[in-house]
N, CA, C and O of each residue as an XYZ file, in Angstrom:
292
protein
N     143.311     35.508     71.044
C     142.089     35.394     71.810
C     142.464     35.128     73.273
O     143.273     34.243     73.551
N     141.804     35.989     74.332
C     141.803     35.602     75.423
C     141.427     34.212     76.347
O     140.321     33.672     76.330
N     142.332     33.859     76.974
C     141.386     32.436     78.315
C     139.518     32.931     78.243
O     138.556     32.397     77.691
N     139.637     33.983     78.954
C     137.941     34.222     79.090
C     137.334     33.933     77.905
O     136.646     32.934     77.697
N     137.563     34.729     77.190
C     136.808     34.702     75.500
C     136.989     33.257     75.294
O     135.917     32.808     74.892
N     138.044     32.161     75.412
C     138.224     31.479     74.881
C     136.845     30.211     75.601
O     136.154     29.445     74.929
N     136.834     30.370     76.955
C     136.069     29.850     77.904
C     134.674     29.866     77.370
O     133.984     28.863     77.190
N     134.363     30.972     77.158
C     132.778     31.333     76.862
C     132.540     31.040     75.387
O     131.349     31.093     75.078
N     133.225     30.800     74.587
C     133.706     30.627     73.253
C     132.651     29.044     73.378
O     131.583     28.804     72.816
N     133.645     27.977     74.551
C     133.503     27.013     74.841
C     132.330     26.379     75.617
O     131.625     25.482     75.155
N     132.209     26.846     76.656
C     130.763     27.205     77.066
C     128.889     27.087     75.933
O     127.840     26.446     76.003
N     129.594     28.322     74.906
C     128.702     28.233     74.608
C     128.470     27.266     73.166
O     127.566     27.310     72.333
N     129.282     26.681     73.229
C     129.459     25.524     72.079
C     128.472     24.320     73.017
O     127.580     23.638     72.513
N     128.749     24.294     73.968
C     128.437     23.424     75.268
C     126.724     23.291     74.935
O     126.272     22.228     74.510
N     126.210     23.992     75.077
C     124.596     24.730     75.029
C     124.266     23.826     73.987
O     123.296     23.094     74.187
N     125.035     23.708     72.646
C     124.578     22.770     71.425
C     124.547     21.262     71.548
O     123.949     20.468     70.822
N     125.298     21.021     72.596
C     125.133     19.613     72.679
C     124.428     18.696     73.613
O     124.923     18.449     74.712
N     123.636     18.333     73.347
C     122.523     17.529     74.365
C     123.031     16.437     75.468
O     122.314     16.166     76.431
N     124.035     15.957     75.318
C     124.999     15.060     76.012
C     126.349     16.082     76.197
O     127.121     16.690     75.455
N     126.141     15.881     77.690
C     127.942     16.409     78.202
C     129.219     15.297     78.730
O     129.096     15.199     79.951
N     129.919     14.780     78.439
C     130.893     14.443     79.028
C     131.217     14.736     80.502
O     130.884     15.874     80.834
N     131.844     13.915     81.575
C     132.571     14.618     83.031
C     133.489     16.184     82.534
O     133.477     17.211     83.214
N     134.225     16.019     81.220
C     134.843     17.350     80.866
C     134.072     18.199     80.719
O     134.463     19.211     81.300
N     132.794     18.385     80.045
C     132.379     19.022     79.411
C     131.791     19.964     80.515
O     132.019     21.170     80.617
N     130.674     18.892     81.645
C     130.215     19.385     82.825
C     131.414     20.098     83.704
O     131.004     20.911     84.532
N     132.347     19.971     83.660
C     133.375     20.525     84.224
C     133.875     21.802     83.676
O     134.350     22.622     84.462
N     133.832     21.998     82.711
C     134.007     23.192     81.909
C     132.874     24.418     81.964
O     132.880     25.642     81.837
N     132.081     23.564     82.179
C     131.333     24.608     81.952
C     130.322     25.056     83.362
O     129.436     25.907     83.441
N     130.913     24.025     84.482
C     130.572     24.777     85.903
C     132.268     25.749     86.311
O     132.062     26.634     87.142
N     133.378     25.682     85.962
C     134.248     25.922     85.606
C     135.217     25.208     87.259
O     135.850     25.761     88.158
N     134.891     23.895     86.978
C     135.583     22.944     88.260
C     136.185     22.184     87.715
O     135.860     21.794     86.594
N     137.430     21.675     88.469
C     138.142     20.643     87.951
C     137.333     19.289     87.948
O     136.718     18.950     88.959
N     137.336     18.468     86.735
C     136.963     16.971     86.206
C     137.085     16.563     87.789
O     136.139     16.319     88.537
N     138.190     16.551     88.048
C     138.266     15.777     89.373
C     136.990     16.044     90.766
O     136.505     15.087     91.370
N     136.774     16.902     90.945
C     135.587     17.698     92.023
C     134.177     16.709     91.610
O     133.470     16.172     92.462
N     133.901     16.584     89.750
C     133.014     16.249     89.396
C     132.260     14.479     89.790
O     131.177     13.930     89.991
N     133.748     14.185     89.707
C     133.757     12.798     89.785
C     133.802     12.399     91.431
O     133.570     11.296     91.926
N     134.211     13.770     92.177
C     134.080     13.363     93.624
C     132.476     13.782     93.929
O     131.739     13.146     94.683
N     132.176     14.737     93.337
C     130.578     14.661     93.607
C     129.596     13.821     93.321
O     128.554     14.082     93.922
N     129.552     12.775     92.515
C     129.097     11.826     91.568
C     129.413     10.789     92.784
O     128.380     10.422     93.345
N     130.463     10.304     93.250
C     130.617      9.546     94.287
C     129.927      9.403     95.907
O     129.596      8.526     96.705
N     129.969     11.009     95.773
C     129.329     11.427     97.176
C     127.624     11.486     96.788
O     126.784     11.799     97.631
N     127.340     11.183     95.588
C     125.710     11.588     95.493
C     125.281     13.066     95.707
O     124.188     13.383     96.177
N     126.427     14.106     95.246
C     125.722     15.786     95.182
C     125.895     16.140     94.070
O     126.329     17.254     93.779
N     125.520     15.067     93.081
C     125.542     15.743     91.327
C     124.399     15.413     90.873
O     123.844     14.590     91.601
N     123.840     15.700     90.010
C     123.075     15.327     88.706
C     123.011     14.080     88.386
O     124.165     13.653     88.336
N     121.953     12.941     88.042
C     122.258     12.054     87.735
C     123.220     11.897     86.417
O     123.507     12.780     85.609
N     123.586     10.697     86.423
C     123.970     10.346     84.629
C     124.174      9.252     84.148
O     124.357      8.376     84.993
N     124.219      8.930     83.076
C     124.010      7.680     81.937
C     125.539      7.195     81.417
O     126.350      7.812     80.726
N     125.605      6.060     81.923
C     126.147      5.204     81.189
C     126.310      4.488     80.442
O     125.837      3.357     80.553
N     127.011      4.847     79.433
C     127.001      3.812     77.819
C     128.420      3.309     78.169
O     129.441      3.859     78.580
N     128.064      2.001     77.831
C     129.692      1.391     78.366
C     130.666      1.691     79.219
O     130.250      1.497     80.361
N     132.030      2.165     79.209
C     132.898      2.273     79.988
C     132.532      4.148     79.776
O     133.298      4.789     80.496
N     131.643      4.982     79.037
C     131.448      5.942     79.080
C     130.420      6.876     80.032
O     129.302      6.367     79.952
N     130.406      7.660     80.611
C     129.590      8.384     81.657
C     129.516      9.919     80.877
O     130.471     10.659     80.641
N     127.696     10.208     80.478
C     127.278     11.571     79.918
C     126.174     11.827     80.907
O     125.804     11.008     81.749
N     125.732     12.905     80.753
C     124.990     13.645     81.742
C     124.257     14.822     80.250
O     124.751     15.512     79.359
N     122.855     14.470     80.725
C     121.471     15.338     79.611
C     121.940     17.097     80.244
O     121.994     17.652     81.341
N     122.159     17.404     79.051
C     122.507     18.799     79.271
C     121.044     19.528     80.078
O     121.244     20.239     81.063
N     119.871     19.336     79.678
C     118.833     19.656     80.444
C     118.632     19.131     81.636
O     118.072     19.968     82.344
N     118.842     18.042     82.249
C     119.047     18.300     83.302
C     120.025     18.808     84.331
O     119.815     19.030     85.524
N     121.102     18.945     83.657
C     122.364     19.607     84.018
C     121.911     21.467     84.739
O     122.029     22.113     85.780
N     121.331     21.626     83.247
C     121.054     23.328     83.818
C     119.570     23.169     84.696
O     119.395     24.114     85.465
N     118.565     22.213     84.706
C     117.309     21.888     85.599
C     118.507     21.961     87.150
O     118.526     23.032     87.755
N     119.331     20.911     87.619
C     119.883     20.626     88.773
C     120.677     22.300     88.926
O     120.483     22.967     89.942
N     121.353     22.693     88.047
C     122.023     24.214     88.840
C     121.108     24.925     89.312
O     121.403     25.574     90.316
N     119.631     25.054     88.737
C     118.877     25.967     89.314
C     117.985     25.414     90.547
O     116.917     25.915     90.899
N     118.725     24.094     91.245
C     118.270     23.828     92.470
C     119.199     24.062     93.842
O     118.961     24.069     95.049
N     120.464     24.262     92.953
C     121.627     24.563     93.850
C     121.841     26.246     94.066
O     122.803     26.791     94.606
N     120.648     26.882     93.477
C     120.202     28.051     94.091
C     120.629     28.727     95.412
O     120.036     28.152     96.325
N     121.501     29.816     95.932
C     121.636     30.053     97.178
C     121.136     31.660     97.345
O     121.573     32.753     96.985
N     119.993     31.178     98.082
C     119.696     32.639     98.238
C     120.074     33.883     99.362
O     119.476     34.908     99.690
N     121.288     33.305     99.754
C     122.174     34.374    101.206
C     122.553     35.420    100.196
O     123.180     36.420    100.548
């Protein structure tokens, strides 16, 4: 199986789960974990929820916030 295939494979496993992980959101905007956690710092992400020492993000609002980062050039 190909990276790509393998990606979208992954991706769309993603779609099933109502809670994303920093990995998960990262995977599937296809940015490094690291970018995620610098955006989260800077206040240009999505909110998200903390359960203990853990940080998830509502897959619905995940895909609600991409379709505000809309660029229409």
């Amino acid at each position: 199986m190909t990276e790509p295939v393998r990606r979208r494979l992954a991706a769309d496993a993603l779609l099933r789960k109502p809670l994303w992980s920093p990995e998960d959101l990262a995977l599937y905007l296809d940015l490094p974990v690291k970018t995620i956690y610098k955006q989260r710092a800077d206040g240009d992400l999505c909110p998200g929820y903390r359960f203990g020492k853990h940080l998830r993000f509502k897959r619905d609002e995940v895909l609600a916030w991409i379709e505000t980062r809309r660029d229409e050039a």
